[in-house]
TORDO-128533 format. One line per 4 residues: number of its first residue (from 0); their letters; for each residue x, y, z of C-alpha. Coordinates in steps of 0.1 Angstrom, whole numbers, plus 5000, padded with zeros to 4 digits. Layout:
<rs>
NUM> a> X,Y,Z | ...;
</rs>
This chain:
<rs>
0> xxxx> 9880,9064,6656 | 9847,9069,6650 | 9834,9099,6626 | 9798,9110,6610;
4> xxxx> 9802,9126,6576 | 9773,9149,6568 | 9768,9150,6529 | 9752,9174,6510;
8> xxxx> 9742,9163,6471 | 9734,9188,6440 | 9694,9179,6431 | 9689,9153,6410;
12> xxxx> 9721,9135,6417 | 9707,9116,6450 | 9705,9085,6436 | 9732,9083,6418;
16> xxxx> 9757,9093,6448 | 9736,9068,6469 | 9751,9041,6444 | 9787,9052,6450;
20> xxxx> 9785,9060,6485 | 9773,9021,6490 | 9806,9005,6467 | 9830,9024,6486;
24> xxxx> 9855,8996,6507 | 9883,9016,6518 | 9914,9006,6532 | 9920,9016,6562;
28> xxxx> 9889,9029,6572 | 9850,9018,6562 | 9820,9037,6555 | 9798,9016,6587;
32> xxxx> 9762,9030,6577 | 9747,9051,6551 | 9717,9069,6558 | 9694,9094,6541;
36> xxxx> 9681,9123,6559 | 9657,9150,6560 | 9666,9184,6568 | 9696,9203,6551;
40> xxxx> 9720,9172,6545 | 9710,9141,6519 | 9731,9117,6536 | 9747,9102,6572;
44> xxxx> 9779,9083,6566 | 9788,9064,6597 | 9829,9063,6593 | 9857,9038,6613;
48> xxxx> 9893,9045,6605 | 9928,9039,6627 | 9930,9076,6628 | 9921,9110,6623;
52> xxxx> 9940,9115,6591 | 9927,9079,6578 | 9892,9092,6581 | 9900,9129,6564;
56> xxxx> 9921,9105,6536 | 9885,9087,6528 | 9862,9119,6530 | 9887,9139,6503;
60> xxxx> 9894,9109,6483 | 9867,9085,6481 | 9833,9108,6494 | 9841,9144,6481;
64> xxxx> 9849,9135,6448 | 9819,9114,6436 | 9799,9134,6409 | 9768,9149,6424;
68> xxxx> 9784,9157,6459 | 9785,9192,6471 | 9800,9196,6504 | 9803,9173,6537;
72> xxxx> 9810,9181,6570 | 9824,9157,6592 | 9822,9153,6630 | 9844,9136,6651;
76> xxxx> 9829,9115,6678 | 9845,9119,6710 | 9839,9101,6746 | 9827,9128,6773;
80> x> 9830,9118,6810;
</rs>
């Protein structure tokens, strides 16, 4: 499964959870591609995990708790057609 984790970051603290978001190697799933952004979220995350759960497992665990982030929203990519 593919997922895209929107990331929202307290000011200030953009560099620093730049740093953390780049060392994390999860288990089961990997963070694929980190980008900044403009607009109302600091960062893309580009997710692959087995599974739904796998994927929720590394946005609590690993993304949600590194100092300096705020909130994320995470979208699910689906196939259409």
């Amino acid at each position: 499964m593919k997922a895209y984790v929107l990331i929202e970051t307290t000011a200030g603290k953009t560099k620093g959870v730049k740093k953390s978001l780049s060392k994390i190697k999860g288990g089961r799933c990997t963070v694929h591609s980190l980008d900044a952004v403009t607009g109302p979220y600091d960062f893309i995350a580009v997710v692959e995990g087995p599974s739904l759960d796998a994927i929720g497992q590394l946005v609590t665990e690993d993304i949600g708790i590194i100092d300096g982030v705020t909130r994320t929203t995470t979208c699910v990519a689906v196939a259409i057609g």
